[in-house]
C-alpha positions in Angstrom: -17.2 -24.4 39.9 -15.0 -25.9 37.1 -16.6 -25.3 33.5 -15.9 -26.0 30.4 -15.5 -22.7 27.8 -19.3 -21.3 27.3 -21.2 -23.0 24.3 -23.2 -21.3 21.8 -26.0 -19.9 24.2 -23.4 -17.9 25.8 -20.0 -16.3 25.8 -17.4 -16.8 22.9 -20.5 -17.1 19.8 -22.9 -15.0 21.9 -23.6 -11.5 23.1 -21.3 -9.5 25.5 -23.9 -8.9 27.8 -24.3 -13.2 28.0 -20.8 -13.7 28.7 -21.2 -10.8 32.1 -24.0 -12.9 33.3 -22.5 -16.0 32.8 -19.1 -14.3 34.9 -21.6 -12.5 36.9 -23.3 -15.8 38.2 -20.1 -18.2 38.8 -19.2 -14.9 41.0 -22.3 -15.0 42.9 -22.4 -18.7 43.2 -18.3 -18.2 44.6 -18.3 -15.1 46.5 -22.0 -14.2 47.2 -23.7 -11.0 46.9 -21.8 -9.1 49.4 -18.4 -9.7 48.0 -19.5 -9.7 44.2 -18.5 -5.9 43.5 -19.0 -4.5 40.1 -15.6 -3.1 40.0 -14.6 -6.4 40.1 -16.8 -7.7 37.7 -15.5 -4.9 35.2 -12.0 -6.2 36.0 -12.7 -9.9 35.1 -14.7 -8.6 31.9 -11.6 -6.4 30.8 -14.6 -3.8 30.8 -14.4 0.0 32.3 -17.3 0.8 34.9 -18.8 3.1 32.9 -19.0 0.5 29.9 -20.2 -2.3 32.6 -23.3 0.2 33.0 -24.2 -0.2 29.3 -25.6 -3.8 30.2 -26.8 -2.7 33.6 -28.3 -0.1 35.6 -26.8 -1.3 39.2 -26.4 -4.1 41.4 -30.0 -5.3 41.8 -30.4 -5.2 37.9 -27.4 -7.3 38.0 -28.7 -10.0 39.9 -32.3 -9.5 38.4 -30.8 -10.5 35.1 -28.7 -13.6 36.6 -31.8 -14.7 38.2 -34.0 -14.2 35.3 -31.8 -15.7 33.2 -30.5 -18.8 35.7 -34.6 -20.0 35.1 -34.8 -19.4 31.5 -32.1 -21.6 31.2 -34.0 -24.5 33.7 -36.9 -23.3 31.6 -35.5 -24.4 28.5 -33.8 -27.5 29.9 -36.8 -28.9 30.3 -38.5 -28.0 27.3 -35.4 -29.4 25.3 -36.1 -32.7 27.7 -39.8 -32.7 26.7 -39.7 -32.4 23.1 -37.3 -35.4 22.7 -40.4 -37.7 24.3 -40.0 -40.9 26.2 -41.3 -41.6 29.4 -40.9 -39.4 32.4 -38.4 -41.1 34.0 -36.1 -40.2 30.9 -37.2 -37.1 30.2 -36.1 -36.2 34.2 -32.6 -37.8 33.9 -32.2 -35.1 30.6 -34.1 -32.5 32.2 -30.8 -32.9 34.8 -28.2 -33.9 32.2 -29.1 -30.2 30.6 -29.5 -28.0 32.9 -26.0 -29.2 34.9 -24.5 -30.9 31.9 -20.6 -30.2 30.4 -20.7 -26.4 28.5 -23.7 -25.5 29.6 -24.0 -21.5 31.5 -23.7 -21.9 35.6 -27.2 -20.8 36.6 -27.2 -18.9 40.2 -28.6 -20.0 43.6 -31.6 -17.9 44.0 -30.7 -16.8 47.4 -30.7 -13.1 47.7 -33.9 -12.9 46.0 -35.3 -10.1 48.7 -32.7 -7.4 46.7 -34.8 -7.4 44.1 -37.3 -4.7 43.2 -41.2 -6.1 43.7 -41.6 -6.2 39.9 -38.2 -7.6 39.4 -38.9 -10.1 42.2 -42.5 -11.0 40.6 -41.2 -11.9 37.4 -38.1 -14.5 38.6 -40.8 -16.0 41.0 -43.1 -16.1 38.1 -40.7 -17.9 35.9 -39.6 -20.3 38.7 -43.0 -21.3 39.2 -43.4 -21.7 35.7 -40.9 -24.7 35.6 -42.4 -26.4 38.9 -45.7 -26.6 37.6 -44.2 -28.1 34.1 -42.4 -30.6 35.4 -45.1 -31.4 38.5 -47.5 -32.0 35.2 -45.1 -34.3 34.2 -44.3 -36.5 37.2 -47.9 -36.9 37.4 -48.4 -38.0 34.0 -45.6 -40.7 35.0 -47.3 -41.4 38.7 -50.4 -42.3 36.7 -48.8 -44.5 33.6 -47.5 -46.5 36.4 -43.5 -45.2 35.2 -43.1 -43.6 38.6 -43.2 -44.8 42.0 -46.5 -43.0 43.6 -45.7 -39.5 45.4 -47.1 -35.2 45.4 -46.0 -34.3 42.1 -45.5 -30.8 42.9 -43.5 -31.9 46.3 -41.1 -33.8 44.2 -40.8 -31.6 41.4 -39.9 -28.8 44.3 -37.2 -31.1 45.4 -36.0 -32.0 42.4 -35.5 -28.2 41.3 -33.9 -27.7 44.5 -31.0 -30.4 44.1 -30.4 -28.7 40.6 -30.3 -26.0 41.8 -27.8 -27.5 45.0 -25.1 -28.1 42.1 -23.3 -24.7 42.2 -23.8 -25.1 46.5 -22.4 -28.0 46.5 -19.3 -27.6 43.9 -18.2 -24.4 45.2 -18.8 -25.4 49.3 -15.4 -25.0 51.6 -15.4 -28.0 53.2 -14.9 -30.9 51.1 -11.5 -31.9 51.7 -11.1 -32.6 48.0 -12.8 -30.6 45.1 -15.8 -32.7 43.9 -15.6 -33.6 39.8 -18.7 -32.1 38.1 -19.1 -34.8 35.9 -19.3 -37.5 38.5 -21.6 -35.0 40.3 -23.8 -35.2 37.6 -23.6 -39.0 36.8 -24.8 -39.2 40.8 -27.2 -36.6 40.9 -29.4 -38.4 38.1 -29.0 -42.1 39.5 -30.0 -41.1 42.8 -33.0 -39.3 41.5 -33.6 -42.3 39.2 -33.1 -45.1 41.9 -32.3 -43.6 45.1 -29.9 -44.7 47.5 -31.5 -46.8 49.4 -30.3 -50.5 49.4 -33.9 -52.2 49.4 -36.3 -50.0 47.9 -39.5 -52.2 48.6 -38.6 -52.2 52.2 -41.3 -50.3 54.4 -39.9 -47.6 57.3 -41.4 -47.1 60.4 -38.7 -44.0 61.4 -38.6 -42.8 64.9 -40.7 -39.7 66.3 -38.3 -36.9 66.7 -39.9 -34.1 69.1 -38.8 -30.9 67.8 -41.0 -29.0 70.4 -37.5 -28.3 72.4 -36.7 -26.0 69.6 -39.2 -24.1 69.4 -39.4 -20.6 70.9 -39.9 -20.7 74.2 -42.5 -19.3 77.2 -40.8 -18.2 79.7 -42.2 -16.0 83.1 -41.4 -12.6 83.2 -40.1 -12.7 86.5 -37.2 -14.7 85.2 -34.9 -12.5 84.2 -31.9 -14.9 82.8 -34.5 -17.1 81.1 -35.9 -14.0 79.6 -32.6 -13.3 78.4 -32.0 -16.1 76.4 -35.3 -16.5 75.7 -35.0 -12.6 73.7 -31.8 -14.1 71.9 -33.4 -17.3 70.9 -36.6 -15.3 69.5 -34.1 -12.8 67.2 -32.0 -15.5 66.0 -35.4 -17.3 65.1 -37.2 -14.0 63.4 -33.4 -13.0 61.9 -33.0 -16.7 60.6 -36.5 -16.6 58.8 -36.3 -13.6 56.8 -32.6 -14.5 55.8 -33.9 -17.4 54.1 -36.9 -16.0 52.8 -35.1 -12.4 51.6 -31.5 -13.5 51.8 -28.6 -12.1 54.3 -27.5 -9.0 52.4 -31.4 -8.3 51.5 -32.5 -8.3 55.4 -31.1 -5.2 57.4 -31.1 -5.0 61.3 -33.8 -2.7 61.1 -36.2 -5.0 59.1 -35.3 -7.2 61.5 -36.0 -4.8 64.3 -39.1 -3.8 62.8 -40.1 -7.4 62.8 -39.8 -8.0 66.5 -40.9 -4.7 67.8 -37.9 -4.0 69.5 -35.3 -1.2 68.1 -31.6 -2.3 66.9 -30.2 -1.7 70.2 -32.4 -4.2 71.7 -30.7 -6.5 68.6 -27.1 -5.6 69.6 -27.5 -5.9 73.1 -28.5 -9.2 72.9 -26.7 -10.7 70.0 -24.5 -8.6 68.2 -24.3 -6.6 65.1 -24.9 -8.1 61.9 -22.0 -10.5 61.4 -22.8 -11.6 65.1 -25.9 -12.2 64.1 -25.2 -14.3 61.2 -22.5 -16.3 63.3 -25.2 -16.9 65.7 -28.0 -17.9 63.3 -25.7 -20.6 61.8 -23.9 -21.9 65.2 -28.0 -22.3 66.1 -28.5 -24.0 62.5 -26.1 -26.7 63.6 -27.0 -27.1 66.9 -30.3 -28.2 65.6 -29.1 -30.6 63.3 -26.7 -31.6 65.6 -29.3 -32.3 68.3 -31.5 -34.0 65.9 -29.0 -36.7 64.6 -28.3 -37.1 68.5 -32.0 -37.7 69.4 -33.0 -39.7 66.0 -29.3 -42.0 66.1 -26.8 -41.9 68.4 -29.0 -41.7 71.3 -31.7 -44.4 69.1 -33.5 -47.5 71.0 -33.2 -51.0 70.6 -36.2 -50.9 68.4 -35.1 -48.8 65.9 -32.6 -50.1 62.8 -29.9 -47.6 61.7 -32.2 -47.3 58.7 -35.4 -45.8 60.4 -32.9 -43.9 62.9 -31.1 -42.0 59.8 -34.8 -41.7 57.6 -36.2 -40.0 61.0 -32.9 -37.5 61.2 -33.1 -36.9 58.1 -36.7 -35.6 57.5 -36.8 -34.4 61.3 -34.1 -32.0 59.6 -36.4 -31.3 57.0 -39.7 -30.4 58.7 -37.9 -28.0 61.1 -37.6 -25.8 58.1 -41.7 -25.7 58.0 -42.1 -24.3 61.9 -41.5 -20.5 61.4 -41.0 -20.8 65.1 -37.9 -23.0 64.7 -36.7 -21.3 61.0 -33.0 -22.4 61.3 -31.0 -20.3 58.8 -30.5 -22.3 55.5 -28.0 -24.9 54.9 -24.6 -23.2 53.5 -26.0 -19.4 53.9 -24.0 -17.5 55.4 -20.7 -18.5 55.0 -19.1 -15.7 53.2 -20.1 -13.3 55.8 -17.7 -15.1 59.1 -15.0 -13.6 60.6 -12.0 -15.7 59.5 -12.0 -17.6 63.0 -15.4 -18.4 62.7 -15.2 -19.8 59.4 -12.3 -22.1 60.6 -14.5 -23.3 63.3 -17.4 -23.9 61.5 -15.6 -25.5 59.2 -14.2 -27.9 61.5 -17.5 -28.7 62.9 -18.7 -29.3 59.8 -16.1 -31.6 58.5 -17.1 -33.3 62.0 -20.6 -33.8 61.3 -19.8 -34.9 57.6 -17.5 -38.0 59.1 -20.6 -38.8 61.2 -22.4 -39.1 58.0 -20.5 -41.2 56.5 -20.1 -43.6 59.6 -24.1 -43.7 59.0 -23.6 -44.6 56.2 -21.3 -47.1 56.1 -23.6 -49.1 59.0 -26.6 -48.8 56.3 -24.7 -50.5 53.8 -23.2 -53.0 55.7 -27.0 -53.6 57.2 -28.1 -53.8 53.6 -30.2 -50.8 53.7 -27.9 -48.8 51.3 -26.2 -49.2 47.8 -22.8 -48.8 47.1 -21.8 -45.1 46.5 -19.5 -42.4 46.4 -20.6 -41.0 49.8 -18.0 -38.0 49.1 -20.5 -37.1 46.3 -23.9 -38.6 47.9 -23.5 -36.9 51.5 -23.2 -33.3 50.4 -26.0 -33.9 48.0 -28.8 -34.5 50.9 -29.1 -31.2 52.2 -29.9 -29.8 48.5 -33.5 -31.9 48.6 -35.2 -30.0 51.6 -33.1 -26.6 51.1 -36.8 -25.3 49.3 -38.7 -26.2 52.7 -36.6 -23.3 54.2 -38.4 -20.3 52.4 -41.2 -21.6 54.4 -45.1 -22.7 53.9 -48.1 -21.9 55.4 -49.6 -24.6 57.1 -50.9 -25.3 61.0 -51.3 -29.3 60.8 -47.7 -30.9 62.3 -49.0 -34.4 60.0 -49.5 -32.2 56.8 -45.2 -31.0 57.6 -44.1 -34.5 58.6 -46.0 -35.6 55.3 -44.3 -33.3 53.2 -40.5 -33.2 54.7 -40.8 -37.3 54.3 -41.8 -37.4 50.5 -38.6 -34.9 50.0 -36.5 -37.4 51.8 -37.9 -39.9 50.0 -36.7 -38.5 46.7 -33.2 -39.1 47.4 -33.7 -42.2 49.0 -36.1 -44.1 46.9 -35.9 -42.2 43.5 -38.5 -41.4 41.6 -38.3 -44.8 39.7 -41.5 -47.4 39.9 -41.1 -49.8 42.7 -41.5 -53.5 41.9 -44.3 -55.2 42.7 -44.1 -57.7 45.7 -44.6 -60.9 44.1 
């Protein structure tokens, strides 16, 4: 992601060690953990290995200190947002403005979070918590002065972490067939989270029922031996997918996810692969289930429902899958970095597919009246970054309590977090 040269907080002005974490975490955010090597790191740094290990002990302190440091930095965002006052609604927009704003240090994705040691793991989770529960206080504050438009504080302030979070995702994905400007990113970023996109905001939903039992691991008889097959395949890409988002992909090894299942890694390689199989799998299934979804919720939609409730029901039926550890689709944009080069190219073509659906979607809302005007080059890749939090999973048995919670994240980006007006 394009940057402007560090500020004060880090870089030229600060400490040496600042300016490897702030190279460390555009690396991260680029290339991954897999592909972020020290030696290269050194290289970048003009710094020998042995002189690298003067600021860290080894990889996982590495990315220990990135993460540590990426939520200090939301940390003080917001406390920076606080302490110039106003309502909640403006303190929000600066919270955004920065955290992301021109200058400021790239913080990481928190995605490989499982590396970490359990102390080392503790603290970043402490920390991120820490920032939730601060801004949740204040969205409630706003819900009850009447500044915000009624919603679960810490729901939204989840979501809203999570689409700050999106920014280095988003900037640095491969398939935008232009690079996307990080200052109109921005600019976006806080009017949708202000107003939504939504073309009415007043006007009530009544989405479409999307049945996500067909994705969920299947019974089979144990006399069928091709059904049991797949069915084995489905279950490790299921079990694989869930710990990759929870742990991250170069955190979970084939034995964990051996050990999981109760099989040995043989089982896992007869039936899917070795690793890089396995990831290839876990995302082709991703899509499939987004790609099913959008065909059950719009394409394939009734008379009855409007383009508007047909999109809102895809769009939080895409959510709440996140929220059934027996669906656990692998994370939006995880994975990537770890394709074979012919997978990459064919994932990227199906994804540039799904992304001109999108914006034929979108194009039917406005012209129905049920969207604003808007970049959808900018908006579009933006939506997945709301729900990506859902994918680290919840613990919860009530299907209402998971369709509850994936609509109030959709509902961020498409109503804001601005008051409604009152019908008059």
């Amino acid at each position: 992601m394009a940057r402007k040269a560090p500020n004060s907080r880090s870089g030229a002005g600060g400490s040496r060690r600042e300016a490897l974490i702030d190279t460390a975490a555009r690396r991260l955010n680029r290339e991954g953990v897999r592909d972020t090597t020290l030696r290269d790191l050194a290289a970048e740094m003009n710094l020998t290995r042995a002189a690298l290990y003067y600021y860290i002990e080894d990889r996982e302190d590495l990315v220990f200190q990135v993460y540590r440091r990426s939520c200090d930095l939301l940390a003080r965002a917001l406390g920076e947002a606080v302490a110039e006052g106003g309502s909640a609604l403006e303190t929000v927009s600066r919270f955004v403005a920065r955290a992301l704003g021109p200058g400021e240090p790239e913080m990481a994705r928190l995605t490989e979070i499982g590396l970490l040691r359990d102390n080392h793991c503790a603290t970043v989770l402490a920390l991120h918590e820490g920032v939730v529960a601060r801004l949740a206080a204040i969205l409630e504050a706003g819900v009850r002065a009447g500044e915000l438009r009624p919603f679960d504080p810490d729901i939204v302030a989840r979501t809203v972490v999570s689409m700050i979070h999106g920014v280095p995702v988003v900037l640095n994905y491969p398939f935008h067939p232009v690079p996307l400007d990080p200052g109109v990113y921005l600019a976006t970023l806080q009017d949708v989270l202000m107003q939504g996109w939504a073309g009415d905001r007043n006007r009530p939903l009544a989405p479409a029922h999307v049945d996500l039992a067909p994705y969920r691991a299947r019974q089979v008889s144990a006399f069928d031996r091709e059904a049991l097959a797949v069915a084995r395949r489905e279950q490790i890409m299921i079990t694989a997918s869930r710990l990759f988002n929870h742990k991250g992909i170069d955190a979970t090894s084939l034995d964990e996810i051996a050990a999981e299942l109760r099989v040995t890694k043989r089982t896992l390689y007869q039936h899917v692969g070795d690793k890089r199989a396995l990831v290839t799998a876990c995302i082709r299934r991703s899509y499939g289930i987004t790609d099913a979804i959008e065909a059950e919720a719009i394409t394939r939609r009734n008379g009855r429902n409007t383009i508007a409730e047909a999109v809102f029901a895809s769009l939080t039926g895409s959510a709440q899958v996140w929220l059934w550890e027996d669906i656990a689709p692998l994370r939006v944009n995880l994975g990537f970095d770890a394709l074979a080069p012919e997978d990459r190219q064919d994932l990227t073509r199906y994804a540039q597919g799904l992304g001109e659906n999108w914006r034929g979607y979108f194009t039917a809302l406005k012209a129905a009246g049920d969207a604003r005007s808007m970049d959808l080059d900018i908006l579009l890749p933006m939506l997945p970054t709301a729900a990506a939090w859902l994918a680290r999973g919840a613990p919860m048995t009530d299907e209402a309590q998971r369709a509850r919670i994936a609509a109030q994240v959709v509902d961020v980006h498409r109503l804001g977090l601005k008051a409604l007006q009152s019908a008059s």
